[in-house]
One Martini backbone bead per residue (centre of mass of N, CA, C, O) as a GRO file, in nm:
protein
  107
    1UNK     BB    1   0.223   1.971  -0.747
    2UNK     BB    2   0.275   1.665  -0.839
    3UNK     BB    3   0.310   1.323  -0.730
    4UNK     BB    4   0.573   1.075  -0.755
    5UNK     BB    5   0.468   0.795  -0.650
    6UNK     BB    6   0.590   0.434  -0.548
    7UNK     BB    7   0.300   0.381  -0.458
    8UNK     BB    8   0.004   0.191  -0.574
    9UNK     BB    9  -0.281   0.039  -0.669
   10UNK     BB   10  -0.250  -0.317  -0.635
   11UNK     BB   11  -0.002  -0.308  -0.437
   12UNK     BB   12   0.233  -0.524  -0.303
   13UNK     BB   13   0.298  -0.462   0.097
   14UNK     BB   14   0.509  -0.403   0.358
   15UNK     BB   15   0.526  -0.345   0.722
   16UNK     BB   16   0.819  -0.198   0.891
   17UNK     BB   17   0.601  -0.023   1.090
   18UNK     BB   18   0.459  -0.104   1.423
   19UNK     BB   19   0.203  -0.310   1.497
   20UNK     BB   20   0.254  -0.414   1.185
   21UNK     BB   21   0.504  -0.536   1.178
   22UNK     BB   22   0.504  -0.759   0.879
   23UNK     BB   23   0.260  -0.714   0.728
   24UNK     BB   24   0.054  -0.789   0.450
   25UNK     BB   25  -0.072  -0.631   0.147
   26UNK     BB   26  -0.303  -0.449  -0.032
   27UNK     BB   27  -0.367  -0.182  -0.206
   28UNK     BB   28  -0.648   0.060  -0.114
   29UNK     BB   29  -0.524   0.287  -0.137
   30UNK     BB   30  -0.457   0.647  -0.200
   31UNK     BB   31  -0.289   0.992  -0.052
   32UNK     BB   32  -0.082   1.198  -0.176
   33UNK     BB   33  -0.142   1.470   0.011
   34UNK     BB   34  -0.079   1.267   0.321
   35UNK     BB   35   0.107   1.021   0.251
   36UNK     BB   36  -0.140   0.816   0.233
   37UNK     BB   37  -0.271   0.472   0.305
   38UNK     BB   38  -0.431   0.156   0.215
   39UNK     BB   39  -0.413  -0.182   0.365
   40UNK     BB   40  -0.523  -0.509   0.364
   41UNK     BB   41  -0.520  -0.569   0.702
   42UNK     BB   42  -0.414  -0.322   0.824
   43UNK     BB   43  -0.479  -0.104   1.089
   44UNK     BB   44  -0.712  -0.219   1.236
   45UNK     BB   45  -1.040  -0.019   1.342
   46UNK     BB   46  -1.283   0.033   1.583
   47UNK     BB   47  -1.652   0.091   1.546
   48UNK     BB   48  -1.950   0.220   1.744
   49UNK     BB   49  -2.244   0.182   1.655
   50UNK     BB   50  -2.556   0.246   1.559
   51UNK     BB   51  -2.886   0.197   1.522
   52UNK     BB   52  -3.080   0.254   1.213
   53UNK     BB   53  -3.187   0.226   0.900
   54UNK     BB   54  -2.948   0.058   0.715
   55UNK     BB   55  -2.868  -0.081   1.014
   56UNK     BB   56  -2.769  -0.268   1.321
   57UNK     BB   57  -2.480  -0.221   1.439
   58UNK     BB   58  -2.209  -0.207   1.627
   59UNK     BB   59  -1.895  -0.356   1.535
   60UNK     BB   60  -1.675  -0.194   1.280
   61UNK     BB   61  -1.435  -0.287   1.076
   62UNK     BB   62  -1.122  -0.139   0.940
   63UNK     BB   63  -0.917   0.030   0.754
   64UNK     BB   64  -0.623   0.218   0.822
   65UNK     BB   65  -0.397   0.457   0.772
   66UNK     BB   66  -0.058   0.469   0.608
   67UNK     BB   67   0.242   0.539   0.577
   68UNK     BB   68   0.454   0.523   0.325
   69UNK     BB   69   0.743   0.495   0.501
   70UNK     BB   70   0.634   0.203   0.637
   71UNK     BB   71   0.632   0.093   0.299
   72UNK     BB   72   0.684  -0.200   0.073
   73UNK     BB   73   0.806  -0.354  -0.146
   74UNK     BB   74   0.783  -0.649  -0.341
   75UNK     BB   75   0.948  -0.923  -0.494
   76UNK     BB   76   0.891  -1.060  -0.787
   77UNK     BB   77   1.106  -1.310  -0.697
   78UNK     BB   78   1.175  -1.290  -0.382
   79UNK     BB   79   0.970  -1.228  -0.157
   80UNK     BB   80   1.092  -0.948  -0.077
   81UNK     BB   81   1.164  -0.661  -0.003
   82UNK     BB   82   1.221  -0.319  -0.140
   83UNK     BB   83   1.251  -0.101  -0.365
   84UNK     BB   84   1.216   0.188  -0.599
   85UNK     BB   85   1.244   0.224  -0.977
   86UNK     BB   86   1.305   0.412  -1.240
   87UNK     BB   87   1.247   0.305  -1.621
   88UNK     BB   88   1.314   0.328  -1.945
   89UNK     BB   89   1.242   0.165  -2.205
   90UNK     BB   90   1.247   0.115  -2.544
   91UNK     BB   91   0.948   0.170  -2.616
   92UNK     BB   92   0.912   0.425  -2.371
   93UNK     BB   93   0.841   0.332  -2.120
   94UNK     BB   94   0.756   0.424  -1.769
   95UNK     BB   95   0.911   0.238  -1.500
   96UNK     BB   96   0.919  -0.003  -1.250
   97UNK     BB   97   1.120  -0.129  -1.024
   98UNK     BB   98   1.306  -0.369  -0.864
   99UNK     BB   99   1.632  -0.325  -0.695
  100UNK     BB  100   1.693  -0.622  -0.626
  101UNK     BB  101   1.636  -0.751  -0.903
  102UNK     BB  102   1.489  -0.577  -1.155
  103UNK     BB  103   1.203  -0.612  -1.177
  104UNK     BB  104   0.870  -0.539  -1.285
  105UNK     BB  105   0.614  -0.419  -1.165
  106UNK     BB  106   0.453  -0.340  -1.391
  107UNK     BB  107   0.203  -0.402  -1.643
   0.00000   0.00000   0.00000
């Protein structure tokens, strides 16, 4: 069974909750099976890499996965957090909107 997630890749997000409450970015990835998302500058984790043959080795920073349930849809009028409903237009097509305000997400 496919999941129709209500967050997709180059949505703009306010991270909930966590250490990262109140950071905003853009979703970078998303990962329906396992309901977590990559957003751009949150959650970021460092790992500590050895020299090889085609790095210099070193600390390097990545952007960690986070839940689904801690992120939040921006809203383009508001610029405030907002919640996410479907409906379809005149033309048929099924879109996005913001709650808060009714605007469309979807481009």
């Amino acid at each position: 069974m496919a999941l129709k997630l209500k967050i997709k890749k180059g949505d703009l997000v306010v991270v909930l909750g966590g250490r990262d409450k109140g950071k905003r970015g853009e979703v970078l990835r998303v990962d329906p099976k396992d309901m977590r998302a990559t957003v751009q500058g949150v959650h970021m984790r460092k790992r500590h890499t050895r020299p090889g043959a085609g790095n210099a080795g070193g600390i390097v920073e990545s952007e960690g996965r986070i839940h689904l349930s801690k992120l939040a849809h921006i809203d383009p009028k508001t610029d405030k957090p907002t919640r996410v409903g479907f409906k379809v237009l005149e033309d048929g097509r099924k879109v996005r909107f913001a709650k808060r305000s009714g605007e469309v997400i979807d481009r």
